[in-house]
Backbone as CSV, one residue per row, in Angstrom:
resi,resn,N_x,N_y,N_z,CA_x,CA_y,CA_z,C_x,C_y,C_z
1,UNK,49.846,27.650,-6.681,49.791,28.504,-5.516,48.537,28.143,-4.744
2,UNK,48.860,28.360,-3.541,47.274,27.647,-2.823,46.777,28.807,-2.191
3,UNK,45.831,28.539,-1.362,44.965,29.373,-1.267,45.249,29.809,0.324
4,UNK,44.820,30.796,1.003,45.229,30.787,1.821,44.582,30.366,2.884
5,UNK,43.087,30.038,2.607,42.328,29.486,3.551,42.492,28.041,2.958
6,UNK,43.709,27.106,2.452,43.158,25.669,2.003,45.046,25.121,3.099
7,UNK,44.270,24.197,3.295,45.197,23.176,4.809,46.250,23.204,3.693
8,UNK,47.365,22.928,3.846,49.161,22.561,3.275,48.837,21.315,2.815
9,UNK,49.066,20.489,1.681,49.425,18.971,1.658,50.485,18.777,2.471
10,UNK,50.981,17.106,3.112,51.965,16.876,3.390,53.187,17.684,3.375
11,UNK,53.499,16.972,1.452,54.767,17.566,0.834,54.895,18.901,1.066
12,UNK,53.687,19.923,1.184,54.233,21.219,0.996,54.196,21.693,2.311
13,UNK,53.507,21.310,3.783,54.451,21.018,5.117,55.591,20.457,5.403
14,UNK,56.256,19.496,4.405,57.697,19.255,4.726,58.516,20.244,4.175
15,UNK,58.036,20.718,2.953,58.880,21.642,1.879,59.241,22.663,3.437
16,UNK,58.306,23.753,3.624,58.141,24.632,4.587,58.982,24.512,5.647
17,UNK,58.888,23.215,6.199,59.377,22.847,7.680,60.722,22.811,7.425
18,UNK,61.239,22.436,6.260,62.414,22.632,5.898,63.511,23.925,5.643
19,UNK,62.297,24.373,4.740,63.197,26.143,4.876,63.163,26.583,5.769
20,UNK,62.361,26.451,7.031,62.323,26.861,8.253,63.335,26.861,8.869
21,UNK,63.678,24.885,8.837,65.010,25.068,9.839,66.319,25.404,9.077
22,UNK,66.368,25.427,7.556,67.226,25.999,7.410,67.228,27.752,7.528
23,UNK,66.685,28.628,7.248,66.886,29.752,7.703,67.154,29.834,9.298
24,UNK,66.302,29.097,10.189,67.284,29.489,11.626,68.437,28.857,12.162
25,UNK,68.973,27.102,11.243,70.479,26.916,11.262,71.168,27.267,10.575
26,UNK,70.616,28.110,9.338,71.656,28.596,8.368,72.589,27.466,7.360
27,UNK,72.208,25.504,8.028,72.359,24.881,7.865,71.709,23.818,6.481
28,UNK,71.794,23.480,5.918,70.961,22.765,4.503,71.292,21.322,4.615
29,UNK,70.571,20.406,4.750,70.711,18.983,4.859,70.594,18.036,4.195
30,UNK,71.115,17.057,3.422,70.611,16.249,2.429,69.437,15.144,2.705
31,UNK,68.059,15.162,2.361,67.051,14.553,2.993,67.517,13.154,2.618
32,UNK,68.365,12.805,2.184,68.685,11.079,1.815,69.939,11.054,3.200
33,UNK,70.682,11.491,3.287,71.530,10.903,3.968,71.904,11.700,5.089
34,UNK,71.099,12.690,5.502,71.257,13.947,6.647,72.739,14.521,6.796
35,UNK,73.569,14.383,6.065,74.859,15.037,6.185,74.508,16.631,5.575
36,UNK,75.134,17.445,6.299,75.073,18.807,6.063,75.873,19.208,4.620
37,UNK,74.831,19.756,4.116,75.339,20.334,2.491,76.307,21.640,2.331
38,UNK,75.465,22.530,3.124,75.497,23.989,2.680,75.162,25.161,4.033
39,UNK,76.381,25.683,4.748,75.904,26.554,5.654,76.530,27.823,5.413
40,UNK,75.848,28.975,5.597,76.532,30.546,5.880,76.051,31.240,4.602
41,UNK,74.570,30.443,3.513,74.125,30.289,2.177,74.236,32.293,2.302
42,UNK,74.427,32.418,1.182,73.655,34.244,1.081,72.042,33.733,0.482
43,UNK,71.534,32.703,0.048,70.584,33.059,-0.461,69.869,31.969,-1.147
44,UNK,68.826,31.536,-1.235,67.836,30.616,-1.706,68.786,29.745,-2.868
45,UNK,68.934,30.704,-3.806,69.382,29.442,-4.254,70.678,28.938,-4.850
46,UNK,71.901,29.589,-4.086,72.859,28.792,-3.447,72.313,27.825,-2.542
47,UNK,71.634,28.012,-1.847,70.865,26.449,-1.212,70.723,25.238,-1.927
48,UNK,69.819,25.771,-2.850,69.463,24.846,-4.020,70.482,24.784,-4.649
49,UNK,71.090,24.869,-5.255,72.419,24.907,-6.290,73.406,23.791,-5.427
50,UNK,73.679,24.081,-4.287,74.686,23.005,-3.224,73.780,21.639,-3.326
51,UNK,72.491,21.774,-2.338,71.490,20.655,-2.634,71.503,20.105,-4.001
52,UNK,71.731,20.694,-4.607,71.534,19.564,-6.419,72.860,19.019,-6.764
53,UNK,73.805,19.836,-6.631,75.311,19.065,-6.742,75.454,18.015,-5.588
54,UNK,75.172,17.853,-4.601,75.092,17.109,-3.247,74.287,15.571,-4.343
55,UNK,73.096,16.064,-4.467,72.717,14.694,-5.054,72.764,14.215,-6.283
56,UNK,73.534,14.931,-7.141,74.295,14.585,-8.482,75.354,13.877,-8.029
57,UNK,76.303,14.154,-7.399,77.801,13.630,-7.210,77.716,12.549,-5.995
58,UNK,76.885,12.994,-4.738,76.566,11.677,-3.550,76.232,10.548,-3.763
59,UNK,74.447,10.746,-4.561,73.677,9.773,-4.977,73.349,9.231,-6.337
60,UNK,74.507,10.142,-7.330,74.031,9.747,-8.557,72.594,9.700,-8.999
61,UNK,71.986,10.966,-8.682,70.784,11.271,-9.328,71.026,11.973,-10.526
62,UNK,69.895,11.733,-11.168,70.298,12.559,-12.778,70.262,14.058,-13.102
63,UNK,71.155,14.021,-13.356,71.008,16.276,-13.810,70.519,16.606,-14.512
64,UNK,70.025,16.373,-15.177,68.926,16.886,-16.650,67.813,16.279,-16.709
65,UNK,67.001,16.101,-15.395,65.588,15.519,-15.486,65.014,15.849,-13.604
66,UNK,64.053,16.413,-13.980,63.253,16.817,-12.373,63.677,15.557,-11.720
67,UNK,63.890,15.390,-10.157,63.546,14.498,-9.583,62.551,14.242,-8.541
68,UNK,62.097,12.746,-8.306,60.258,13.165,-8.094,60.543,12.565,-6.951
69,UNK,59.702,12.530,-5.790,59.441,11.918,-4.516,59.632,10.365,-4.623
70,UNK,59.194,9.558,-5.543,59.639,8.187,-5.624,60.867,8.155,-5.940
71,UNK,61.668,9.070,-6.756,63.020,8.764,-7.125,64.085,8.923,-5.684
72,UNK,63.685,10.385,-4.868,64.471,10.110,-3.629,64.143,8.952,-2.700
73,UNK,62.706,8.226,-2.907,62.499,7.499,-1.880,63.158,5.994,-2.241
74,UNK,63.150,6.126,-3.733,63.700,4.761,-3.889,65.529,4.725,-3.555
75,UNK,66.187,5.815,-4.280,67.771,6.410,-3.604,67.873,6.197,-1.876
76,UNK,66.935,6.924,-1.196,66.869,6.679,0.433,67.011,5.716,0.893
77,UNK,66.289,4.577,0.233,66.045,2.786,0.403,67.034,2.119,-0.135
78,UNK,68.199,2.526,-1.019,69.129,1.839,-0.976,70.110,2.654,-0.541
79,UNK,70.550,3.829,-0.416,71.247,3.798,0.739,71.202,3.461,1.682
80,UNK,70.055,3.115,2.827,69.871,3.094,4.035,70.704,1.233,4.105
């Protein structure tokens, strides 16, 4: 938890910027391939829950292990 007088890292300005626009499109996006996941969510994490099946079954990421910023970036780079 950070502090409230300490600047955002990056990651946790993208995290943010993200729930942002999803709460005002109601819309959820897959950050690898921008196709829309999940809209009309009731709630956080049906968000998340769509988002993780999205990149289990899309990108063949693994389901039983965190996935880390190099793992989407390296997935991103071969999809693209």
């Amino acid at each position: 938890m950070t502090d409230e007088n300490t600047v955002p890292t990056p990651a946790e300005s993208e995290l943010t910027g993200t729930l942002e626009t999803v709460a005002e499109t109601e819309t959820a996006y897959c950050r690898l391939c921008d196709e829309p996941v999940i809209s009309g969510a009731d709630n956080w994490g049906d968000v998340l829950e769509a988002l993780a099946d999205h990149g289990i079954e899309a990108h063949d990421l693994p389901e039983d292990e965190p996935w880390t910023n190099e793992m989407l970036a390296a997935e991103g780079e071969s999809d693209g």
